[in-house]
C-alpha positions in Angstrom: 31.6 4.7 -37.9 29.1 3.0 -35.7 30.1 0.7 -33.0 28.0 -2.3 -32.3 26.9 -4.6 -29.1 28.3 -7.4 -31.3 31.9 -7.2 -32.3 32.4 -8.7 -36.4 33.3 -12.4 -36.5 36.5 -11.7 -37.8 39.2 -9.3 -36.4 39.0 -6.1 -38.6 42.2 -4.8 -40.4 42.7 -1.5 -42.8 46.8 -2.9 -44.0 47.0 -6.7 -44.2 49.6 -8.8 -43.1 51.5 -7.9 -46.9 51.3 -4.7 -46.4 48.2 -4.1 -49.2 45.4 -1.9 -47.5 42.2 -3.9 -47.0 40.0 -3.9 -50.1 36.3 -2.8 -48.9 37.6 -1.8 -46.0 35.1 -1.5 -43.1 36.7 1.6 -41.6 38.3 4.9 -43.2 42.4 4.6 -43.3 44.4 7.5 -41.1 45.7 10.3 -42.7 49.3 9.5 -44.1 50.6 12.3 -41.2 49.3 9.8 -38.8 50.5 6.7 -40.4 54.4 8.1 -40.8 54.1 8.9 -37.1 52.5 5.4 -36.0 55.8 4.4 -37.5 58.4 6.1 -36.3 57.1 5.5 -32.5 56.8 1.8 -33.5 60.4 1.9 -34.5 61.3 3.5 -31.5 59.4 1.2 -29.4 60.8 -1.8 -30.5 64.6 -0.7 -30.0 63.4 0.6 -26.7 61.9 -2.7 -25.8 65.5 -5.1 -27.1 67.5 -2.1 -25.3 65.8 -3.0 -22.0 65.9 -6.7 -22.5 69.8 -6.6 -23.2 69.8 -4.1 -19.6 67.8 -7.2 -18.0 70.3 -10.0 -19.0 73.5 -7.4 -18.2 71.7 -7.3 -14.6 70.7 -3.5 -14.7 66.7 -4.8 -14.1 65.2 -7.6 -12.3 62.7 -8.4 -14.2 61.4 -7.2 -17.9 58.3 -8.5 -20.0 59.0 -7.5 -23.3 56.2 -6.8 -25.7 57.9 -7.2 -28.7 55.4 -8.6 -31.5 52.4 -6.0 -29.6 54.0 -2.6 -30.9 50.9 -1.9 -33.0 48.6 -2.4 -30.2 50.8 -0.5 -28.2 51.9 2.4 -30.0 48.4 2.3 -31.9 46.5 3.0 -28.8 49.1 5.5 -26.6 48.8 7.6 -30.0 45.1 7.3 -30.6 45.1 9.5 -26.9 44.1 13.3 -26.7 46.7 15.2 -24.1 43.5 15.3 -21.5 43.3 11.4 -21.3 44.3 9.4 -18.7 46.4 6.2 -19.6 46.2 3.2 -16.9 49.0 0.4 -18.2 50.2 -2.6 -17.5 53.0 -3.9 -16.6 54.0 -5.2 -20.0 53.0 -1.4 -21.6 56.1 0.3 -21.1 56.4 1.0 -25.0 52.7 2.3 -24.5 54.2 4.6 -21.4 57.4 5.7 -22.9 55.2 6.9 -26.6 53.2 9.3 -24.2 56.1 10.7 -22.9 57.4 9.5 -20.0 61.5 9.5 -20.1 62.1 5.9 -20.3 64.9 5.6 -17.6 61.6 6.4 -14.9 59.5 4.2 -16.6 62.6 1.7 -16.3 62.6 2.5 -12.6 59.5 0.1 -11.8 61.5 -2.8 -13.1 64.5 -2.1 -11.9 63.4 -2.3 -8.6 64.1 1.1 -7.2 60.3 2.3 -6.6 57.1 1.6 -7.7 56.2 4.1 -10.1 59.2 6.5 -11.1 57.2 8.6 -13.0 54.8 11.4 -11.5 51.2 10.3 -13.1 49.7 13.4 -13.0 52.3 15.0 -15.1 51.6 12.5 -17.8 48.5 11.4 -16.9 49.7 8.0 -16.9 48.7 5.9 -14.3 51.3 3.4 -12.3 52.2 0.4 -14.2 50.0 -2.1 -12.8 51.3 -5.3 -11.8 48.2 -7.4 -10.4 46.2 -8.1 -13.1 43.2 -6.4 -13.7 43.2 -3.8 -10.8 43.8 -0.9 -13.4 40.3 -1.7 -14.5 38.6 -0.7 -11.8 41.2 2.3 -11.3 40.5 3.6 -14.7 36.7 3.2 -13.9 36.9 5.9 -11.4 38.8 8.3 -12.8 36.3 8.2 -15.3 32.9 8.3 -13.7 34.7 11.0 -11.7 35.5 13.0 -14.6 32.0 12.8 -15.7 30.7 14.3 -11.8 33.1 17.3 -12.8 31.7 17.7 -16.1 35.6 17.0 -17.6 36.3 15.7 -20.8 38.8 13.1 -20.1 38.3 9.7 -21.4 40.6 6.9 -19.3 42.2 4.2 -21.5 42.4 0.7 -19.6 45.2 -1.7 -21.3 45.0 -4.9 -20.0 46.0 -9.1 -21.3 43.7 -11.8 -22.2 44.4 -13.4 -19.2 43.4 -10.4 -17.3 39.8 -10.6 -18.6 39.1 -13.8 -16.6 39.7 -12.0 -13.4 37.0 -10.8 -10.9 37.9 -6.8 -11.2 37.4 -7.0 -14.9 34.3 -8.1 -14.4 33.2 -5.5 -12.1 35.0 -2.6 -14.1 33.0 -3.6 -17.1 29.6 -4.0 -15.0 30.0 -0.5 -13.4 31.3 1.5 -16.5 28.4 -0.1 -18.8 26.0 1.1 -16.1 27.5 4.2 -15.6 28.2 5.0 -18.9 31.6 6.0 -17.8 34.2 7.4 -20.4 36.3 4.2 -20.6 37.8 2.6 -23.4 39.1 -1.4 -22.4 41.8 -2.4 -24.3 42.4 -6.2 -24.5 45.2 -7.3 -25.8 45.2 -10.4 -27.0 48.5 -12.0 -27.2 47.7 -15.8 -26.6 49.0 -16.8 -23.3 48.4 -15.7 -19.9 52.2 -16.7 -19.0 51.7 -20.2 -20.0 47.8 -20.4 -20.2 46.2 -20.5 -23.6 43.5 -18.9 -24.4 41.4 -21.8 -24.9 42.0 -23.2 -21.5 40.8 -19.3 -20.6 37.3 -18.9 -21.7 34.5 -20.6 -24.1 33.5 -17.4 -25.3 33.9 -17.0 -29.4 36.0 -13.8 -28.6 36.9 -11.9 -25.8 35.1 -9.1 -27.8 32.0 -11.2 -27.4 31.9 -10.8 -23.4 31.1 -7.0 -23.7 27.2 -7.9 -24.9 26.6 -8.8 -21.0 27.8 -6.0 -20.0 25.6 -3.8 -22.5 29.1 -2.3 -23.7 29.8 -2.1 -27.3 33.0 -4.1 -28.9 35.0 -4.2 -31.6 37.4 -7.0 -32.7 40.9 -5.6 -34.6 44.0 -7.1 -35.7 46.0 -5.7 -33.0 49.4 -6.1 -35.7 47.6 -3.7 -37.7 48.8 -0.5 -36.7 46.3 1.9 -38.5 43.4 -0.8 -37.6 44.7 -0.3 -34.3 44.7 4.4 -34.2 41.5 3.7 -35.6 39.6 1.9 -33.1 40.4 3.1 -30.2 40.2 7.3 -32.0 36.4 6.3 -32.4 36.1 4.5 -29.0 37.2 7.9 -27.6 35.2 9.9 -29.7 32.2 7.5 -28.7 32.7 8.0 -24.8 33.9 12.0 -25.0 30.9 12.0 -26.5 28.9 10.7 -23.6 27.9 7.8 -25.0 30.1 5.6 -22.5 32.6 2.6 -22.6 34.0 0.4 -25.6 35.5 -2.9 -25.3 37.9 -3.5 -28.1 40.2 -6.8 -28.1 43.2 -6.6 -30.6 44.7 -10.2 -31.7 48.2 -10.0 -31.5 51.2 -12.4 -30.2 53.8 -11.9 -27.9 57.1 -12.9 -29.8 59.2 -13.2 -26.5 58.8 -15.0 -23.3 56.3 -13.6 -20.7 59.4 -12.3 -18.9 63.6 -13.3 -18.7 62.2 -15.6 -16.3 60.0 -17.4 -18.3 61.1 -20.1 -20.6 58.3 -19.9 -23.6 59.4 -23.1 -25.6 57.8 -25.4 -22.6 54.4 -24.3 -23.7 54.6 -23.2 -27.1 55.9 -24.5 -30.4 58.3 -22.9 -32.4 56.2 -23.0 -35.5 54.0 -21.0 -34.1 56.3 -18.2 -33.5 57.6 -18.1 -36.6 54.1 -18.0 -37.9 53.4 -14.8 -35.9 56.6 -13.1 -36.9 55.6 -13.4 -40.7 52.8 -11.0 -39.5 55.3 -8.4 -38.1 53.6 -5.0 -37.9 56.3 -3.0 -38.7 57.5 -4.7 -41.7 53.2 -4.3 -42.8 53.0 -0.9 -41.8 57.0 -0.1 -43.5 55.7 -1.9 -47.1 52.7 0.2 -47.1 54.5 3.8 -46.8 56.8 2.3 -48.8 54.2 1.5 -51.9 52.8 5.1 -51.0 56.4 7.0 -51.4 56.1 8.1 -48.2 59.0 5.9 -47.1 62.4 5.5 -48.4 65.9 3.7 -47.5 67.1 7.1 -46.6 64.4 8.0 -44.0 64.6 4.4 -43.0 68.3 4.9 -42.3 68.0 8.6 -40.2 65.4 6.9 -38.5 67.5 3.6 -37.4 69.8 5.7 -36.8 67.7 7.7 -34.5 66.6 4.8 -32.5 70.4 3.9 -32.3 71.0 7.0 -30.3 67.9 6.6 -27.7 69.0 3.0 -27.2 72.3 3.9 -26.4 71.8 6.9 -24.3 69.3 4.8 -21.8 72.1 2.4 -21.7 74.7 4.9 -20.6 71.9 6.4 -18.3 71.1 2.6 -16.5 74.4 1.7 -16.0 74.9 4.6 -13.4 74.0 3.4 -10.0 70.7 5.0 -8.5 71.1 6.8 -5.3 68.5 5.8 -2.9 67.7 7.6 0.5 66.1 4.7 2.7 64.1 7.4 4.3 62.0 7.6 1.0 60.4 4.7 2.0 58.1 6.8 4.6 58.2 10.2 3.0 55.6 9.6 0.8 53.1 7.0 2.0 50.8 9.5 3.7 50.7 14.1 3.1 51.1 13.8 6.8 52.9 11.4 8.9 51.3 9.0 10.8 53.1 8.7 14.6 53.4 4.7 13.6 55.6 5.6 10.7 57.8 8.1 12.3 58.9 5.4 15.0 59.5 3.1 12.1 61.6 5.9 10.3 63.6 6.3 13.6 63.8 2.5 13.4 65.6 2.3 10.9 67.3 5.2 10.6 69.5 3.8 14.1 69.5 0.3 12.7 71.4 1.6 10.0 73.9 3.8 11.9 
């Protein structure tokens, strides 16, 4: 598959929203391996993801931004990642984070409140959540064109929002990586709203896809609820820029189902119709009917695996309703490898102040 400046006018799908693969498709389908394991991570996701809303309501995290309605995008592109590739996420990818790995009580921790990143990114090769928008870009940039100085084959996968492509880092990320021909792959997700904002009131451009031509980067426009649409764009995006022929932008049109966060009230912005719209075009229920027409899914492995989402969900429940122990101290033991004088005084500060 070749990958053009120009993205195609439509958003390109392999499994429609029936669940019926894509007469004439213009890309090759995953292996049926692939498929049956895009879904069982999607069905994991998404009990992961109403788990943690339920802990944010019984008060167990401060904040949560569900992705619920995004699990192909999510999953699609944490799964479509060799073991040597960096992921850089957002603070809405915690399904994304969780499917590469990371024990989802210290990907939980961020949110919770406890510390910034809980995981250890170079163990996972998953970069800190990001919370500002669009500095992961620039981030993912680097470790890139570094890789390429070494002469590693690591490719970084950038996940940012639709509002995040109207900010100035974005911008620069995609100038540099275009002229460096860095290994990057930037995926957009487009879910509608930046918090309130739509996309309309965003940008004049016919896509978000469409923005990579000015950057000379090649794009590709998916339906980002079609999960196997989804493995398959970003697989070749990585192929492309292991391959040393640089970055891809891809944009995935998708909807978040929820509000931006528990804070958010989404009915102030948006009608209801058009949330009921989007659920119609669920990606699991696609993604389900099509293994199911293939007899490569049944009401019994639909059951075990229910039931095995049941058991995660309720072990990280039982797991975030102990209390964390936290050493006040911690706050100065890992800003610098050594010690500044400035942040010993402030660690004897407060270590008397709370005597």
């Amino acid at each position: 598959m070749t990958t053009s400046l120009l993205p195609t006018e439509s958003p390109v799908a392999l499994i429609d929203a029936d669940g019926q693969p894509v007469p004439d498709a213009l890309w090759s389908m995953p292996s049926d391996e692939v498929l049956v394991a895009l879904h069982r991570a999607i069905v994991l996701a998404r009990r992961f993801d109403a788990q943690a809303t339920a802990l944010t309501k019984q008060g167990r995290l401060a904040v949560y931004p569900s992705a619920r309605g995004q699990e192909a995008s999510e999953i699609g592109a944490a799964l479509a990642l060799r073991p040597q590739d960096w992921l850089f996420p957002t603070y809405r990818d915690s399904m994304a984070v969780v499917a590469r790995g990371v024990d989802p009580v210290e990907v939980l921790t961020l949110l919770r409140g406890d510390w910034h990143c809980g995981y250890d990114p170079y163990e996972h090769l998953v970069a800190p959540q990001c919370t500002p928008l669009a500095t992961n870009t620039l981030h993912a940039v680097g470790v890139g064109h570094a890789a390429t100085l070494k002469g590693e084959d690591t490719v970084a996968l950038v996940m940012l929002g639709d509002g995040a492509t109207s900010e100035g880092d974005t911008h620069e990320a995609l100038n540099f990586a275009g002229v460096w021909k860095a290994p990057v792959v930037f995926f957009v997700q487009n879910n509608g709203y930046a918090i309130s904002v739509p996309l309309a009131q965003q940008t004049a451009a016919p896509s978000l896809a469409a923005k990579g031509i000015g950057y000379g980067v090649p794009a590709m426009l998916i339906d980002g609820n079609d999960p196997a649409a989804v493995y398959r764009a970003v697989s070749v995006a990585i192929a492309r820029a292991a391959a040393g022929d640089g970055p891809t932008l891809i944009e995935a049109v998708t909807y978040r189902i929820e509000a931006h966060t528990n804070a958010d009230d989404a009915t102030r912005y948006r009608p209801a119709e058009e949330v009921r719209q989007w659920l119609a075009r669920d990606p699991l229920t696609r993604l389900t009917r099509y293994l199911t027409d293939r007899g490569l899914l049944d009401a019994d492995r639909i059951a075990a695996l229910d039931a095995e989402a049941e058991a995660e969900a309720a072990a990280l429940r039982q797991r975030m309703n102990v209390d964390a122990v936290l050493d006040p101290a911690d706050l100065f033991r890992y800003v610098y490898a050594e010690q500044t004088p400035e942040l010993r005084a402030q660690q004897q500060e407060l270590a008397e102040e709370s005597r």
